[in-house]
N, C-alpha and C positions, 0 to 999 in steps of 0.2 A: 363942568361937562365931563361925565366919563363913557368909556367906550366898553364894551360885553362883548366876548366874543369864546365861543366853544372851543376849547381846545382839550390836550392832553399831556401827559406829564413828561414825555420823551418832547414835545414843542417846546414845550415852558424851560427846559435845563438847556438842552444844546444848545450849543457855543456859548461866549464868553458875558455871563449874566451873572447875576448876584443877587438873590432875595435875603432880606434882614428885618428880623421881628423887631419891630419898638420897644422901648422900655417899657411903654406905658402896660405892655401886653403881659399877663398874667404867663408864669412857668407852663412846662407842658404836664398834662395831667390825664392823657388819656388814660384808663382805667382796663384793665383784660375782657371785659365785657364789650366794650367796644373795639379794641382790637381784634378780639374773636368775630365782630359783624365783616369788620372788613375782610377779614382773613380769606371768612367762609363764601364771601361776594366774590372774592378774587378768583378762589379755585373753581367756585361754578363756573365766573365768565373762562376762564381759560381753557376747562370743557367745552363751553358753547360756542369758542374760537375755533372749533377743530370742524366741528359741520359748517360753521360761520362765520369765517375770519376776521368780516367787520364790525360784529358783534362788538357791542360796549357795554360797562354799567359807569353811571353819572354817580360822583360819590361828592357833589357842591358843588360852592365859589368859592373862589379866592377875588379879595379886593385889594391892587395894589395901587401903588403911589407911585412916582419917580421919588427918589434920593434924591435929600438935600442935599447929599455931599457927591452928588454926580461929577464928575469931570473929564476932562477928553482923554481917558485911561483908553477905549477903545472895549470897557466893561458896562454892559446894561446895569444901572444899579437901581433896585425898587426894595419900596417899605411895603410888607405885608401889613396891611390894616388890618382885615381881617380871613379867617383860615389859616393862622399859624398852626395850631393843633394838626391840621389834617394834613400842611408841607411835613411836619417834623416827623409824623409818622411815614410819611412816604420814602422821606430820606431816609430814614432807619431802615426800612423794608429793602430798599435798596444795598446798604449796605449789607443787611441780610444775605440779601441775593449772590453780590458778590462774594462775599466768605465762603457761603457754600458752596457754590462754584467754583471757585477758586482752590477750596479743600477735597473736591471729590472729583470735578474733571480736570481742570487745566486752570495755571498759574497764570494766562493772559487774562484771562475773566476779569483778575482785579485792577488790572491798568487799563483795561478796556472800558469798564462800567466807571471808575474813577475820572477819565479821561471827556465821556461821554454826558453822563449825569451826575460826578457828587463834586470836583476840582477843575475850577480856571489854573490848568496846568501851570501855565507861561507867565505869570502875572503874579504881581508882589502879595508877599504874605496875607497882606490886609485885603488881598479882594481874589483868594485863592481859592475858597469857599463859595460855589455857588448858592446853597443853602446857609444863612447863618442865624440859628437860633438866638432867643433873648440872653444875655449875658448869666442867668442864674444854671442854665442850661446848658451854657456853652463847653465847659469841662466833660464832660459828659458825653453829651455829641461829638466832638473831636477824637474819644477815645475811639468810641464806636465807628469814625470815618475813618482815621489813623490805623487802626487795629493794634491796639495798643495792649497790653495786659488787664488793663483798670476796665475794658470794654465789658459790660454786660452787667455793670456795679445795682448796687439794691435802690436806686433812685428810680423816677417814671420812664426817664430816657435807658437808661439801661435792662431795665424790665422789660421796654417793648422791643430792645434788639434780641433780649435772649428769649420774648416771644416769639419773635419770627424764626429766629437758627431754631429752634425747638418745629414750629410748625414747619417747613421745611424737611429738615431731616425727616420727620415722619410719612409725607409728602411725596420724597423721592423713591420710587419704587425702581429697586436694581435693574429690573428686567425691561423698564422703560426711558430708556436714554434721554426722552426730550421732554419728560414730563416739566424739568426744571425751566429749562429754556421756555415752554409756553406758558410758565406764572411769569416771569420775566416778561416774555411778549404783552401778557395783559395788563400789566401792571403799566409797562411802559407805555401802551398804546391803546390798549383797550381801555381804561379809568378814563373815562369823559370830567370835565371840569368846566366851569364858566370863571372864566377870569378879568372881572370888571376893572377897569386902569383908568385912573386921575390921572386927571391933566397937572401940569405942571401953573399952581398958584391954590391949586383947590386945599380949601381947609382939610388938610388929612386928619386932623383930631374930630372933628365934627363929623368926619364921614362914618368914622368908629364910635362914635359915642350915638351917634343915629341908630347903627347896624344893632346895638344892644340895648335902645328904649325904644323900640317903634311897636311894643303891645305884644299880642297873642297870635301867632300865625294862624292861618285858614290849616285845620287839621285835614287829612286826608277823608274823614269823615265827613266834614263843611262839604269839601272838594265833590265828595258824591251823592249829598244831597243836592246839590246846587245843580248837579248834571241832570238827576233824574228828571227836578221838576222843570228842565230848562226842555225836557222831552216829551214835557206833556201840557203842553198849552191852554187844552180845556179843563181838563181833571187838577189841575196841579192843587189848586185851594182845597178841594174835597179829600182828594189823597192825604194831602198833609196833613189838616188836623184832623182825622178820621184813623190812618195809619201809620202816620211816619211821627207826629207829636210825641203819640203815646208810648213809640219804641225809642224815641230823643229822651223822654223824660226819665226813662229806667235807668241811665246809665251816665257817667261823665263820659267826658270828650275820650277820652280814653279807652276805657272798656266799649265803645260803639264801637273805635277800629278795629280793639280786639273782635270783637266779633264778626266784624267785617272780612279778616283774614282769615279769623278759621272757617268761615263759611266756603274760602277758596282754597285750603291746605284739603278740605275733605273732598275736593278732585284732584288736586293738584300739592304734594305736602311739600316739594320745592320752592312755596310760594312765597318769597318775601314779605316782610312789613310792608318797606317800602314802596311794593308794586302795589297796596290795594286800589287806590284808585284806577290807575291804569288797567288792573284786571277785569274792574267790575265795569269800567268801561267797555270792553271788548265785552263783555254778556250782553250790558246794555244798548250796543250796537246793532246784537243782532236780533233782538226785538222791535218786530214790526211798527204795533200802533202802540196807544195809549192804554187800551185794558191789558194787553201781558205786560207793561210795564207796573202798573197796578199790582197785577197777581205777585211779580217780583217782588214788590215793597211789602206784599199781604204775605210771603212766604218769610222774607226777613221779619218779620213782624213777630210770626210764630217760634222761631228761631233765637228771636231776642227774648221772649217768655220763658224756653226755657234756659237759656243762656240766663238768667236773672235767677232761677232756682241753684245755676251751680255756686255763682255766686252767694246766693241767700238760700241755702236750703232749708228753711223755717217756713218756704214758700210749698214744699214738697209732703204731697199727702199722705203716702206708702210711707208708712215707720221703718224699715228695713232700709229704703232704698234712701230715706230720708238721712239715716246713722251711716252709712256709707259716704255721701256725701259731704255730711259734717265732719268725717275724718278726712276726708282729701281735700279739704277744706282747709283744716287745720296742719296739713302736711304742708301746705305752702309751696307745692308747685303747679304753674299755671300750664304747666305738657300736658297735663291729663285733662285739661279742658274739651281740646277737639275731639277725642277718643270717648267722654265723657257726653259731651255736646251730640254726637251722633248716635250715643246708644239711647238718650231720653229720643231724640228724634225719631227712632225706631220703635219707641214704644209711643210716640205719640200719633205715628200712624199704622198702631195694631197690629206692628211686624215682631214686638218682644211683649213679655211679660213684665210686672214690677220682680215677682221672685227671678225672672234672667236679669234684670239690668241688676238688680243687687248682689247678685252669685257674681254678675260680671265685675262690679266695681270693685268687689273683695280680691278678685283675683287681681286686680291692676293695684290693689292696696299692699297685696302679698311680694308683688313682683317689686314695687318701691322700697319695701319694709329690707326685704331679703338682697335687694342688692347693696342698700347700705352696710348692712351686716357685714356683706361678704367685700366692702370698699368699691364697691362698681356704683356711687351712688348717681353720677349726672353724666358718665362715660355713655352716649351715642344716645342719650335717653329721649331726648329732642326728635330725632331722626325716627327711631325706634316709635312712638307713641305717636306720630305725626303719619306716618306711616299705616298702623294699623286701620282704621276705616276703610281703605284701598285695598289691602292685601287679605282683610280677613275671612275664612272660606263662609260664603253666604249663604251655602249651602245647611249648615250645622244652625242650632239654636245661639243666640247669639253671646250667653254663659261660655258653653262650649267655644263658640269660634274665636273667642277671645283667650281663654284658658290656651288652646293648640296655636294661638299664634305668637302669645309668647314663649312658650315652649320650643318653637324649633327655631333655628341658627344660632348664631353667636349672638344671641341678646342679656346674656350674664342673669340667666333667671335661676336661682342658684337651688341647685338639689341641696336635700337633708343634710348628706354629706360633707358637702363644702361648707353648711352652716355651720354644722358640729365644729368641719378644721376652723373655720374661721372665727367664732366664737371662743377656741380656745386658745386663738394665739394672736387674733389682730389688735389692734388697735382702736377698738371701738369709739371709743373717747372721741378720739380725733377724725372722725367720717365723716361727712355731710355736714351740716348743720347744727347748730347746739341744739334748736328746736324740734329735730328730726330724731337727735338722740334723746332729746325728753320724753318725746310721745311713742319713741318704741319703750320705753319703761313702763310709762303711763298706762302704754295698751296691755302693756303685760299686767300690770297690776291690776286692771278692772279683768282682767281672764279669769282671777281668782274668784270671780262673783259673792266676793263675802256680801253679808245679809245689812252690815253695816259699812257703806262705803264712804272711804275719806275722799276730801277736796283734794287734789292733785294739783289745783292753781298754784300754789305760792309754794309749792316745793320746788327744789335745786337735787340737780345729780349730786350722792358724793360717793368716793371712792373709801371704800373700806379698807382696805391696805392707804396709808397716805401716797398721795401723788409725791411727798418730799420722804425718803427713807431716814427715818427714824432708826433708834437703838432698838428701842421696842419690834417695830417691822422689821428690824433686822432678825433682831433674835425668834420670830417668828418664823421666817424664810430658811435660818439657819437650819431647822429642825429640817427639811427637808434638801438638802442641798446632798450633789454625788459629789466624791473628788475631785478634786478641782475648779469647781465652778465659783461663779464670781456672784457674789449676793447680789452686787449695783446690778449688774447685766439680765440677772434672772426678777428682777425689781422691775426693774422696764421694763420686761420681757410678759409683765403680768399686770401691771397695773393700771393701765387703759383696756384692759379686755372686757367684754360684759357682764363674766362673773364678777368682777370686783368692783361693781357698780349697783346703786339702787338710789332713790328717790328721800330726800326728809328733808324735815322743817331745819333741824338741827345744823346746816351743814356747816356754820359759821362756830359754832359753840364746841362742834365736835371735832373737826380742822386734823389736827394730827395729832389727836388723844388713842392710847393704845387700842387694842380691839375689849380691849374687857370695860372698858370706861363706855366706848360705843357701843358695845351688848347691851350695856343696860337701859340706852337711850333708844335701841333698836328694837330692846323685848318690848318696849313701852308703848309703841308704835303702832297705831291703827291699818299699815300696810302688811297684807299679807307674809312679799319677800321678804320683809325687815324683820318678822318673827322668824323665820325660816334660817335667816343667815343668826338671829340672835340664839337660835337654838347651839349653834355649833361651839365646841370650846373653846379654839382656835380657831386661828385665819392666816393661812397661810398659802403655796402651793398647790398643796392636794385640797384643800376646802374650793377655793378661788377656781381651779377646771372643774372640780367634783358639781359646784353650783353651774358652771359653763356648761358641762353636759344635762343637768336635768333645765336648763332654761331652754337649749338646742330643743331637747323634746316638749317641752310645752310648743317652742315657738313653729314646730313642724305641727304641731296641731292646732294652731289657731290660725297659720297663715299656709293654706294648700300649696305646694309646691309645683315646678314644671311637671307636665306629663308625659309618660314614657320616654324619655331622654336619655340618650348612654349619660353615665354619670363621669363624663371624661376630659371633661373642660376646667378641672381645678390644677392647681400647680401654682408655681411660685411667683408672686406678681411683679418679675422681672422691669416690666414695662413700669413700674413707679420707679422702681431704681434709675433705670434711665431719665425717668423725665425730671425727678428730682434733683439728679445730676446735670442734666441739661441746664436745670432753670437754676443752679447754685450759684450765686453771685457769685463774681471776682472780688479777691480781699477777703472771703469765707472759707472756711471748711466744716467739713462734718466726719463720724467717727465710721467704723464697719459696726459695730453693736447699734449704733443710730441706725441704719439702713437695715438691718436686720429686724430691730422694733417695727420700723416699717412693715415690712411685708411678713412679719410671722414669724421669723425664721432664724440662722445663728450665723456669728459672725465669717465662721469657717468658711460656710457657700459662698454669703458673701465675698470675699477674699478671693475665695478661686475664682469664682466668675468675674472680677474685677481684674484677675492676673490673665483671663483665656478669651475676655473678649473685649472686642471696641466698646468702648461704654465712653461716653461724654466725660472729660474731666472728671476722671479716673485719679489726677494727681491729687484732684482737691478732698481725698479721703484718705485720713490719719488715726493714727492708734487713739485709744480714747486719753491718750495722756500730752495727745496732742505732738509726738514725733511722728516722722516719715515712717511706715514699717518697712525692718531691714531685709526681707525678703521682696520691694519695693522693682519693679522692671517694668521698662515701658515697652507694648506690644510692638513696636516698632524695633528691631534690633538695631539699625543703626544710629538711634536717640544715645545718649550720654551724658548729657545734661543732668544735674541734680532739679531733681522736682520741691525739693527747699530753696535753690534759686527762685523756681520760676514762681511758687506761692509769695515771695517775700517780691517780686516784680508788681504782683498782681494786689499788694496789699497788707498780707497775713504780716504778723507782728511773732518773731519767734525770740524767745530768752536765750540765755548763756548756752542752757543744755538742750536747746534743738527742742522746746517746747513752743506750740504754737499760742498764741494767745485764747484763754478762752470763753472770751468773750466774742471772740469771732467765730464762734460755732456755732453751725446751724442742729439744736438738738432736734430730736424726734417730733415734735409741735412743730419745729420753723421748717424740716421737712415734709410733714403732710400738707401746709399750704401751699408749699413748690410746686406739687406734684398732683396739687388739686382735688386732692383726698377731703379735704377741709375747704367748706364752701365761706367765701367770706358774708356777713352777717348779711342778712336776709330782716325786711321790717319781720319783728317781734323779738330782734337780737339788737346789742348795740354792736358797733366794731372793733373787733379786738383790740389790744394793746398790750405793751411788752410787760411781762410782770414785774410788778412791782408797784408803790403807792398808789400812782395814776388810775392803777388797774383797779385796786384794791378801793380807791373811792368810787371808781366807775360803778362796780357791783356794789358798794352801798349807794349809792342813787335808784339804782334800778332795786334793788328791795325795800326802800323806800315808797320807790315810786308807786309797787305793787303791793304796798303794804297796804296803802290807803286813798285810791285811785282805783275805777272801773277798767277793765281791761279795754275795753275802746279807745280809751282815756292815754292808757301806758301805748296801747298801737299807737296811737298819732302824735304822741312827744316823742318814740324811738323812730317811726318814718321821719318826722322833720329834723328829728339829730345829725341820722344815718343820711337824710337831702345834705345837712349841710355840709357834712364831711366829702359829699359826692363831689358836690362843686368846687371842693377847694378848700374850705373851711377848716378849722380846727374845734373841739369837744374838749372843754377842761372842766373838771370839777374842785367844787371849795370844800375846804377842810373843815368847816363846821361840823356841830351835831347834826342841823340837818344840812345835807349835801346839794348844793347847788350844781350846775350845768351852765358853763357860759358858751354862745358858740363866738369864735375867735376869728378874727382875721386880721393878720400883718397889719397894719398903716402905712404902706406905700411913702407917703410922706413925711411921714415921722419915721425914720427907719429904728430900728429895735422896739418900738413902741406898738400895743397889738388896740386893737377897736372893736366891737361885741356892741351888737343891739340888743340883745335883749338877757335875760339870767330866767331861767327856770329851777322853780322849787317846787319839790317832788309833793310838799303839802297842800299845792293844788294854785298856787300862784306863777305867773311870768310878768316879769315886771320888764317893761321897756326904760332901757335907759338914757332919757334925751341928756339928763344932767350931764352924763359926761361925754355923749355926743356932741354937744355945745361945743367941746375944749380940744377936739379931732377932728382937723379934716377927711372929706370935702362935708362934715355934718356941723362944720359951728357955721354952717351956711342955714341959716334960721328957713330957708326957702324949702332947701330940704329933709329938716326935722318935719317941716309941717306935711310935705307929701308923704316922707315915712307913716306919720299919722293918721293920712287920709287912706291910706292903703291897707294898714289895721283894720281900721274902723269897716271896713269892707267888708270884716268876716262880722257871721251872725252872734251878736251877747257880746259885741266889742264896742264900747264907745267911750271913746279917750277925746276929753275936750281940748279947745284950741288952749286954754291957758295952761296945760301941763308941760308945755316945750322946753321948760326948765328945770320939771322935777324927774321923777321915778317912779309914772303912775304905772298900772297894769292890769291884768284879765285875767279871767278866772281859766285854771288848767282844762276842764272840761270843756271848754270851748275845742277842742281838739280833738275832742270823739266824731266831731263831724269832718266827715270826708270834704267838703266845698270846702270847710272851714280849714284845711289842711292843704287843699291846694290853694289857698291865695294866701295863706303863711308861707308857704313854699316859693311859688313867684315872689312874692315882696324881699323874701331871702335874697333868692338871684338878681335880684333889683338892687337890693344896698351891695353884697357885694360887688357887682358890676360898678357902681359907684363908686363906692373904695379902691377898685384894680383899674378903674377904666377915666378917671379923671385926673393924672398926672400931665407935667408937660412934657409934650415929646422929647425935648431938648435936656430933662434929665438925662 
């Protein structure tokens, strides 16, 4: 018997209670992707508290238990079954709360919120914790509740405290005293929850192992089919297979709700995910009888046709507008959808042309292209492109009104200018996406319209100066060096920029072979750039900006710029220095020549601006040799503390002579991810890893994989890699000739021991391994080898017979070009896993 009852998270904490995750329950793993949902939930509802006080948003359940180990303490004590993820973010956020509060208005904030929501004050050690995460976590959390130095460390729980302090600070606007206090209010009071409570005898393992096999939930899409025809009693049969089938069958579960929300972002671009039903309920409210409900589903209808072209533009009859599509296709972001979505719709009711929707789409191409370039690459882009159908003047042709509305305000649409600076001093390497920096090369190289064009699939970026400084690159750079200056620092200072980058087969062979060795692999070279850069004698300095300024002017001519715009919005991109600073773990640090790499610039500003103004963790940046610099003062005059204490409290590892360890450095790379500059791998990437062997078989897999596999084929082996690292999983590869891919996970029961279903080989094989499933729980349960099996067999061109449950049969890799065929790989994934994390005994 359990009870359901709506509550909120200010109910759930006050007074003296106790929630504690089971063993059984997997670490915490939220991911920035969903941190950023809640975030962005939070700060709307705390706006919509201010017209609406009682304004909520529902963000789940929680299902608890009473404790087994209750007793007459005078402390509620409950087992979170399930919704541990979504308590342990709350408490984080919370402790967020307090910190900032506490550091910017007043020091009672923290015994006040501690008192209220995170400490049973009064009460013994062991039930002082109102929140208590799973034991792998627990370190962790306590820093972050304690405020300890170690608080904000490189783990999931400390990522998402120094998510929140990060969002926050950004947040609090000086001239608004309460703005903090009403995220607080909404947080506490506004975040609606359902918290379903077992009774005391009920199987609490069972009620958790139910919650994670009970099938496929009713999608939001189900939800509004099911409403429609529930509204039209006579018509429902004719509607449906006549108009509502044939828009089900174009699309998975998925891309329906997508379309189902942009259809409501193009009135409304505040429009959550999660509201589509509820929205399109309210339309479909106000619909009379059964024929405008009809017209409704005949309008969607139309709507999903073209919605299917942005997807598939091979559907797309205009050759122009058709090659537009296919690049923002290939760019791999889904923003440009609604913006996209609304201009075919405009031309499918004879409001645009094919040559305006083409002019348009280039320009939405130029605006992506250009802000990478210039590091603005997913900064407000959501916002910005969500927005445009609403704001754009309808008056102009719709080229034009798209052109002039990214053009005015702060939308980082970057003039010639800024491209030029930033082309000759950013970081390009490190921007956006790996795949975003390939296809600005790419594009560049089909600009050149040679009469013979080469394949551009199976090339790799390389860096013509080596990414690792060589004797050779040294002696190179030297030739151009003023007095004083440091080869390493003007090294870094160049060699992620986009002149010292271009496209070849070679990149493995050529690695850190001098420039005269790579000239002649470069002369050899069917790409234009690659002759261009082979012509020069040298490579060094002035070659490296000299090619950065003639790319600046091709890329101002193939990609049109804002129009008529003061050109006054460049400058120095402060705001990474902060965030990367913000989000620099504790136990790390990083150099002022790192932070300079960052944003263009030299270590000197750097410095000054770290000595004149607040900047986050400000101490945890050291000379690049890794001591404190001795011109080192904290902007607070009455500090005295040595900041070599407080780094060596917080972790850092210093030697005899005041050298920090450094290995605990965050170089130039582990800062553009902090700071968001670097988008983590997106399907058509695998996910980063730290260099070294791991890394180095990663990328022999994947040039394997694309050595001799269809590109459909390499999509859906890197989405189901990239699924399983999402969930939890781990991606190891084998040292053979050819390179296998296991994906991994712990064995809960066997502790040091890991379990893998299945090995993929890049020559077109995955082989399911029951053999040693047999010999690891919970799978030498023959019950469920043979369900693993039958949930295989599921996908199309798979059939594993029942007498394989002992060997290492498997399926051909090309079964994974298909989309179904990927997502019921994907589900059966979360299925063994849950199995593996979710079938221990609680009493571990």
């Amino acid at each position: 018997m359990v009870a359901a009852e709506e509550t909120t998270l200010q109910a759930l904490l006050e007074g003296t209670k106790q929630y504690q995750v089971p063993l059984y329950q997997r670490t915490y793993s939220w991911s920035t992707a969903q941190l950023a949902r809640l975030w962005d939930d939070i700060a709307k509802l705390a706006e919509d508290r201010v017209d609406t006080p009682g304004a909520t948003h529902f963000v789940g359940s929680l299902v608890l238990a009473p404790s087994p180990s209750i007793g007459p303490t005078g402390v509620q004590r409950f087992l979170v079954v399930d919704g541990q993820q979504r308590m342990t973010t709350l408490s984080l956020l919370l402790c967020a709360v307090r910190d900032h509060r506490a550091t910017t208005e007043d020091s009672e904030h923290r015994d006040r919120i501690n008192e209220l929501y995170l400490q049973n004050k009064w009460k013994p050690e062991n039930q002082k914790l109102k929140f208590v995460p799973t034991q792998a976590d627990r370190p962790a959390y306590e820093a972050c509740l304690y405020s300890t130095p170690q608080a904000g460390g490189t783990d999931p729980v400390g990522a998402a405290y120094r998510y929140f302090r990060t969002q926050l600070e950004q947040a609090d606007d000086p001239d608004d005293p309460f703005d903090i206090e009403r995220i607080e209010d909404a947080v506490i009071s506004g975040l609606a929850l359902v918290a379903v409570t077992a009774q005391h005898g009920d199987n609490v393992h069972r009620i958790f192992e139910s919650l994670n096999n009970t099938g496929l939930r009713l999608t939001q899409g189900d939800l509004l089919r099911n409403y429609l025809f529930m509204r039209m009693p006579t018509r429902a049969e004719n509607v449906y297979h006549t108009l509502w089938l044939p828009l089900q069958d174009m699309f998975t579960a998925e891309q329906l709700e997508q379309l189902f929300w942009i259809d409501l972002v193009h009135d409304d671009p505040k429009t959550k995910q999660t509201d589509v039903y509820a929205r399109h309920q309210v339309r479909l409210d106000r619909l009379a009888d059964e024929a405008q409900i009809e017209d409704e589903v005949r309008r969607l209808g139309v709507l999903g046709s073209l919605y299917k072209t942005i997807l598939d533009p091979t559907r797309e009859s205009d050759a122009d507008v058709r090659h537009r599509l296919v690049r923002l296709a290939e760019w791999g972001s889904t923003t440009v959808h609604p913006l996209t979505l609304h201009l075919l719709h405009l031309r499918e009711r004879k409001e645009a042309t094919s040559e305006q929707v083409a002019a348009a789409l280039l320009i939405v191409e130029s605006f992506l292209v250009r802000r990478l370039i210039t590091g603005w690459a997913t900064g407000n882009l959501n916002r910005i492109l969500l927005s445009a159908p609403q704001e754009m003047d309808r008056r102009l042709p719709v080229d034009q009104a798209v052109h002039r509305f990214l053009s005015i305000g702060r939308k980082h649409f970057a003039t010639n200018r800024q491209l030029a600076e930033a082309i000759g001093s950013r970081p390009f390497y490190l921007s956006g996406r790996a795949g975003q920096r390939f296809l600005v090369l790419a594009w560049l190289e089909e600009s050149y319209a040679s009469k013979e064009p080469v394949g551009l699939k199976n090339l790799t970026i390389e860096h013509v100066l080596p990414q690792k400084l060589t004797a050779a690159g040294e002696k190179e750079l030297a030739l151009d060096l003023a007095d004083g200056e440091d080869v390493g620092l003007v090294h870094e200072s160049l060699v992620h920029t986009l002149g010292n980058l271009t496209l070849t087969g070679y990149n493995q062979s050529l690695s850190n072979s001098p420039f005269g060795i790579k000239r002649e692999k470069l002369a050899a070279s069917g790409l234009a750039m690659n002759k261009e850069i082979a012509a020069q004698d040298r490579w060094g300095r002035t070659e490296i900006l000299d090619r950065g300024r003639r790319l600046a002017e091709r890329i101002a001519t193939i990609w049109p710029g804002p129009l008529d715009v003061a050109d006054d919005d460049a400058g120095i991109r402060w705001d990474l220095v902060n965030r990367a600073l913000r989000e620099l773990p504790a136990g790390s640090w990083t150099s002022y020549g790192d932070l300079a790499a960052l944003i263009g610039s030299h270590p000197v500003p750097v410095g000054m601006r770290l000595a004149t103004k607040p900047i986050p963790n400000a101490h945890r940046v050291l000379q690049v040799d890794g001591r404190v610099s001795p011109g080192f003062k904290w902007l607070d005059p009455t500090r005295t503390d040595d900041p070599r204490d407080l780094l060596v409290a917080e972790g850092v590892v210093f030697d005899e002579q005041g050298r920090a360890e450094q290995e605990q450095r965050a170089g130039l790379e582990k800062l553009a991810t902090l700071c968001g500059l670097t988008e983590p791998g997106a399907v058509g990437e695998l996910r980063d890893l730290p260099p070294g062997p791991e890394a180095d078989r990663r990328d022999k897999f994947l040039t394997q994989l694309g050595d001799v596999q269809e590109p459909n084929t390499v999509h859906g082996v890197i989405a189901i890699l990239n699924g399983w690292t999402a969930i939890g999983g781990i991606v190891e590869y084998g040292s053979s000739a050819e390179t296998s891919a296991f994906a991994l996970t712990e064995c809960p029961l066997r502790p040091g021991e890991s379990i893998w279903p299945m090995v993929i080989y890049p020559s077109g094989r995955v082989e399911v391994v029951f053999q040693y499933l047999a010999t690891r729980p919970p799978f030498d349960d023959v019950e469920l080898r043979e369900e693993l099996r039958m949930r295989l067999n599921q996908m199309d061109g798979v059939e594993i017979p029942p007498g394989k449950l002992e060997l290492r049969p498997g399926f051909d890799l090309d079964v994974l070009a298909t989309e179904s065929n990927r997502e019921t790989l994907a589900a059966t994934l979360v299925w063994f896993f849950d199995q593996v994390h979710g079938r221990q005994e609680i009493t571990e």
